[in-house]
Residue, then its C-alpha position, 0 to 999 in steps of 0.5 A: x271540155x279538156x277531158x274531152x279532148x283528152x279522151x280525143x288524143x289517146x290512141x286506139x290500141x293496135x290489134x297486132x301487138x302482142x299482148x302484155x308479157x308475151x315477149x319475156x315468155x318468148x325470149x326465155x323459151x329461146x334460151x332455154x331450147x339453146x341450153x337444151x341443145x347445148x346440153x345434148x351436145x355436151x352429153x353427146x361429146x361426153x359420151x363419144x369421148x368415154x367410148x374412144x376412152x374405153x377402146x383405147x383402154x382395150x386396144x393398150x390391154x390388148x397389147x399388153x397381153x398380147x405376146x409379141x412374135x420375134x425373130x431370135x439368133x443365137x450368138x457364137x464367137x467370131x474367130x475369122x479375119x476381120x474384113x476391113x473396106x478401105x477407100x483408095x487411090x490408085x498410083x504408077x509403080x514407077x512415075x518420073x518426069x523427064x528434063x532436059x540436060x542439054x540446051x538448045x531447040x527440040x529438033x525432033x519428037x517421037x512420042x506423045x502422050x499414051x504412047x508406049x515406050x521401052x527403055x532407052x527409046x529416044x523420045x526427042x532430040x534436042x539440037x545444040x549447036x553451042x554445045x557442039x562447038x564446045x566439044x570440038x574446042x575441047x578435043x583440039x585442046x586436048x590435042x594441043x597439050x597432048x603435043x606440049x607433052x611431048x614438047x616438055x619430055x623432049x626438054x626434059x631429056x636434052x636438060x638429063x644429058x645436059x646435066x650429066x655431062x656437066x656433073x661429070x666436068x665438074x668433077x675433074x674440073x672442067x666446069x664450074x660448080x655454079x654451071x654445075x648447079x644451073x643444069x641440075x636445076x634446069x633438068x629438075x624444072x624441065x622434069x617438073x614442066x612434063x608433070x604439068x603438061x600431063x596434069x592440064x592433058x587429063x583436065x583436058x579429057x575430062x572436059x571433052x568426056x564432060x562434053x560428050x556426056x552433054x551431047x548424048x542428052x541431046x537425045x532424051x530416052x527413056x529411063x523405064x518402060x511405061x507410058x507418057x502422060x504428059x507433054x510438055x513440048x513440041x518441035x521448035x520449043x526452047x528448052x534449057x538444062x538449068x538445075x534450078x529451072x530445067x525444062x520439063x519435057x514429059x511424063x512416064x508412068x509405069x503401071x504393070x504393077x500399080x501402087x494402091x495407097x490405103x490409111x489404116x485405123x489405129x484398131x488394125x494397124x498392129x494386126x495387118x502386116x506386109x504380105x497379107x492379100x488384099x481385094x481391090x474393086x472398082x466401081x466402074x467394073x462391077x463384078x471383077x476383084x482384083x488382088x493384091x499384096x500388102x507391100x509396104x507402110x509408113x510405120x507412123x501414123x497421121x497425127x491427125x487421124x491416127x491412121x498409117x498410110x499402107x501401100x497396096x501392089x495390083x498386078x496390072x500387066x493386062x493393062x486393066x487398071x489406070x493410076x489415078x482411079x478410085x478404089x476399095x481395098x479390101x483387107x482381112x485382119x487377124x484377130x488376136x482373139x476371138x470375138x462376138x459378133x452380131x448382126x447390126x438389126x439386133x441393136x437397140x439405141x434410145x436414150x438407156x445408149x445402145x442395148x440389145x434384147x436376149x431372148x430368154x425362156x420367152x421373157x426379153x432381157x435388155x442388155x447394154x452392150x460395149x462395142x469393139x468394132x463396127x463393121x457395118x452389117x455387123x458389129x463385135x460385142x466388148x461386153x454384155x453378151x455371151x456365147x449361146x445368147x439368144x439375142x432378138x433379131x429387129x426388136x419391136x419398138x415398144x420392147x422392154x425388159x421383163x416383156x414376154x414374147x414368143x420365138x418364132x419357129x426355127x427356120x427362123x433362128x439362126x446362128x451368127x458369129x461363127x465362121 
């Protein structure tokens, strides 16, 4: 009876379910399509790796059989001046600021700035009434002591009679010795007295004449001709003579000749002297150049920078230039001997410093190069070429020594530092 119902309760098997060890073998036939997969790929990547491998094997090989087309110059030497381009600044040969000498109030005005002026045109006039007064106080004192001259010679004279006639008594006894001694005394003081009257007249006059020069700067003038640049007054301003704190009334500049103030680097101080010309140009109008002297320099250098401060003269008398402008001072410097100059596209600089490739029978040779100058577009070579060198111009970058290259035809050779 139990094993009945025991034989009741057991399930009927599922016709959909797969039967026993299907799904291992499914699984595993999963993995094993994976790994082939896997494997192609791997095989694939293998293979595109190998062929890029083996193009750029071809590709370096073809480079480095490959014979690369250069450029060459030959070098000469450079006996011309060096060009030297110096930045500078532009100055008035004559600049000065006018003070007052006289204190008192500005009365009049005639200039103003950028005006023109010559010299000694009246630029204001200065009204000094105490000054005034001072001179006119002046001239009558020194008419009063011109009076008390001739008071003191008209004594001077009576106390002469008067002691001559004493002395001639007192030798026949007429008269004391003691009256005697009093008019020769009195006559010597009277003497002494005319001295003094002509020493206080001369310090008299030259009060006055001090007083007269004080009033003529109650007219300022011009000390040179030029322009004025600046103004500082105007009618009605106070202004004072005082050394210390004297009253600036204006700015003059003379500019038909302009000073043009360079600094030489020490490398061209011994070769560029007084009298060289020079070039000065101004950005601001392209095309024109104008010319100068070396006129003179400071015969020291700035312990700073090692230069010298060197002044330019610029004839300006069309009135085309302006102190204060920036400028370019060009300047030929003679060599004290000849040098070797090269183009700056020859110079190779990495880490070896800097080099330069000479051409040499179709194989390059690097040579290490010491500079003398750098002049922008080119450059003196110290040492490590020599004349008739064929040197690379603008070298490949993969260049090196020992490579073989070929020169280009010779409308591409050129000769460079021969001038």
């Amino acid at each position: 009876m139990r094993d009945e119902v025991q034989k009741t309760s057991t399930p009927a098997p599922d016709a959909s379910d797969p039967p026993h060890g299907a799904r291992p073998r499914r699984l595993g036939l999963i993995v094993l399509a994976a790994l082939l997969v896997l494997a192609g790929l791997v095989a694939y990547g293998a293979f595109n790796h190998a062929q890029r491998r083996e193009a750029a094997l071809d590709t370096e090989k073809q480079q480095e059989d490959s014979v690369p087309v250069v450029r060459i110059a030959t070098v000469g030497v450079n006996s011309a001046p060096r060009v030297l381009d110096l930045p500078g600044s532009t100055e008035a040969f004559d600049a000065a600021t006018v003070y007052a000498r006289a204190t008192g109030y500005i009365a009049k005005r005639n200039v103003d700035i950028g005006s023109e002026v010559k010299v000694g045109d009246v630029l204001a006039v200065i009204a000094a009434p105490d000054l005034d007064q001072q001179l006119l106080q002046a001239e009558a004192q020194v008419a009063q002591l011109q009076a008390a001259i001739a008071q003191a010679q008209s004594n001077s004279q009576l106390a002469n009679v008067t002691n001559q006639r004493t002395q001639t008594l007192v030798v026949q006894g007429w008269q004391t010795k003691q009256q005697g001694d009093t008019d020769r005394l009195t006559y010597q003081g009277q003497a002494a007295a005319v001295q003094v009257a002509q020493a206080n007249l001369k310090a008299g006059e030259a009060q006055v004449s001090r007083l007269k020069e004080l009033t003529g700067f109650e007219k300022v003038v011009a000390p040179f001709g030029g322009f004025i640049t600046q103004r500082h007054v105007d009618v009605g301003s106070l202004v004072t003579a005082d050394q210390s704190t004297g009253t600036a009334l204006f700015d003059i500049a003379h500019s038909e000749v302009l000073r043009t103030q360079i600094y030489v680097p020490q490398d061209a101080v011994f070769s560029l002297k007084d009298g060289a010309s020079a070039e000065i140009r101004v950005p601001e109008i392209p095309g024109r150049v104008f010319h100068g002297t070396v006129a003179r320099n400071a015969n020291a250098l700035t312990p700073g920078t090692r230069t010298r401060l060197t002044e330019v003269d610029v004839d300006n008398s069309d009135g085309t230039l302006f102190p204060g402008l920036y400028c370019t001072v060009r300047l030929f410097i003679p060599r004290a001997q000849p040098v070797i100059s090269i183009p700056a596209q020859a110079l190779i600089f990495n880490k070896n410093g800097l080099t330069a490739a000479v051409y040499d029978d179709g194989i390059v040779r690097i040579r290490q190069l010491n500079l003398l100058a750098d002049n922008g577009a080119e450059v003196d070579v110290l040492t490590g070429l020599k004349p008739e060198d064929k040197i690379i111009l603008n070298p490949p970058i993969n260049i090196r020594d020992g490579m073989h290259v070929t020169a280009a035809g010779s409308s591409g050779n050129v000769n460079v530092g021969q001038r």
